[in-house]
Every structure is written in structure tokens, then in C-alpha cells.
C-alpha positions in Angstrom: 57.4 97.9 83.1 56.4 101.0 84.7 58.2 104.6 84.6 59.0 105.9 88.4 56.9 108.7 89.6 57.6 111.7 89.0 57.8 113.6 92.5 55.7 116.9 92.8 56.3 119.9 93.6 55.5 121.4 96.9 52.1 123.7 96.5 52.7 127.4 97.2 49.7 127.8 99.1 47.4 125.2 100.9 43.4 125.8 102.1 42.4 126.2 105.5 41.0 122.3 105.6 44.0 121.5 103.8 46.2 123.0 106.6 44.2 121.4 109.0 44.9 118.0 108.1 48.2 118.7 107.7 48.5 119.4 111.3 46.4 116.8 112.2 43.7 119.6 114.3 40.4 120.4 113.3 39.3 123.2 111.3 38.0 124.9 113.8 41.0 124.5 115.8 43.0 125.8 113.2 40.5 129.0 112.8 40.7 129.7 116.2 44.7 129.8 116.1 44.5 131.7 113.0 42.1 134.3 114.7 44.8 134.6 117.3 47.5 135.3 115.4 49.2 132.5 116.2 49.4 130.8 112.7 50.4 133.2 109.3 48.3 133.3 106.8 46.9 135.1 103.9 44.2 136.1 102.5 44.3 135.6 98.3 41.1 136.3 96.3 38.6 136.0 99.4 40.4 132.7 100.5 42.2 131.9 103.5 45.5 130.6 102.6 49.0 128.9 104.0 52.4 128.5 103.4 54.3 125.4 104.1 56.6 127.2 105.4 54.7 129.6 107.3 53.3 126.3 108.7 57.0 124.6 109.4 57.6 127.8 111.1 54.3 127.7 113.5 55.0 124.0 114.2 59.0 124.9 115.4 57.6 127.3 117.4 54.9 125.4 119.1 57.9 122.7 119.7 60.0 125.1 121.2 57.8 126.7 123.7 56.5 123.2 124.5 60.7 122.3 125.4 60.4 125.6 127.0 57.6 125.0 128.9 57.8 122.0 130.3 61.8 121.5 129.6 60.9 117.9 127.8 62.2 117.5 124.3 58.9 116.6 121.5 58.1 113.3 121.0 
């Protein structure tokens, strides 16, 4: 009989190539918005690093000026 898994915790911080996947864009992509402005990060012992939330936050905002833009709701 097996035990259930145990669920993990949410990282703290997640790599660029992490992030990128994540969002489903390339790295590049992702550099490119990050050299922008457009997506918080950090930068933690020479690495380039993300919050989930930080990243919840860039996706709600990319939702919300896509409603705005084109006055569709995200599909």
C-alpha cells in the first residue's frame, strides 16, 4: 500500500528558464520582457530570479490589458 504524497511547498524563487516554462514563452522572450520592465524580478547572488507571485501578478496584468484592449475576456 502506498502512503499519499506529500504536497510541496511553493519555491520562493524560480530561475529565469524556470520562469520561462512556466509561462510557456521562450527565454529569450522572457529576457526581453524582463529588460523592459515588464516582469519583476531580482537579482540574488549574480542570478536572475522570480516570484510566483511576482509572476501571477505580470500574468493578471497581461490579462487585463488584453480585456482592455481588445474588450474580449482571456480564453
Amino acid at each position: 500500500m502506498s502512503t499519499p504524497a506529500t504536497p510541496q511547498p511553493e519555491p520562493l524563487l524560480i530561475s529565469e528558464p524556470e520562469a520561462a516554462r512556466l509561462l510557456g514563452v521562450s527565454p529569450k522572450t522572457l529576457y526581453n520582457r524582463r529588460k523592459r520592465g515588464e516582469v519583476p524580478h531580482l537579482v540574488f547572488g549574480g542570478r536572475i530570479l522570480y516570484s510566483p507571485e511576482g509572476l501571477r501578478d505580470f500574468i493578471a496584468k497581461e490579462i487585463a490589458k488584453a480585456v482592455t484592449t481588445t474588450g474580449e475576456g482571456a480564453r
